[in-house]
C-alpha positions, 0 to 999 in steps of 0.5 A: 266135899263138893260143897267145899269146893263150890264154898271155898275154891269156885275157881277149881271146878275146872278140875272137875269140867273143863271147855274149849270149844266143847266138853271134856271130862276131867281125867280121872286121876285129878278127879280122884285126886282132888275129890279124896284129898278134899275129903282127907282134909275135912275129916283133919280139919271140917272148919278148913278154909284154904289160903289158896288152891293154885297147887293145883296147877303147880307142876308137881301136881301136873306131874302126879296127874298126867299121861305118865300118872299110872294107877299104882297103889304108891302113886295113887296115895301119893297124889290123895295126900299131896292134896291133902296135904297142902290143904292142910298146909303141910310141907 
């Protein structure tokens, strides 16, 4: 999984580190959420090569991974499979 992200989408480690002025973790939510929909993705399709990761910034996916992001089961997969899901560019 890490290795798809370095070879495919540089730009998302920012997910997983973020700086400014001085180190933050990720939360664990996104980490979660990008490291097993990444992982979903491969198991799909171990060829995929994504047209763009932008959807990580997109609101819906600030939605599912905020403050008000809770670890019930439901929103735990939905947030894995949107991931997943726009990976695989699926609606």
């Amino acid at each position: 999984m890490l290795d798809f992200v370095e070879t495919n989408c540089p730009n998302v480690f920012h997910i997983f580190v973020r700086t400014k002025n001085e180190y933050k973790p990720t939360t664990r939510i996104k980490f979660e959420s990008v490291a097993d929909g990444i992982a979903l993705a491969l198991r799909e399709n171990k060829e995929l090569v994504p047209k763009s990761m932008k959807f990580l910034d997109s609101e819906k996916f600030k939605e599912y991974t905020g403050a008000d992001a809770s670890s019930s089961n439901n929103k735990v997969v939905r947030r894995i499979e949107y991931v997943r899901d726009k990976l695989l560019n699926q609606p």
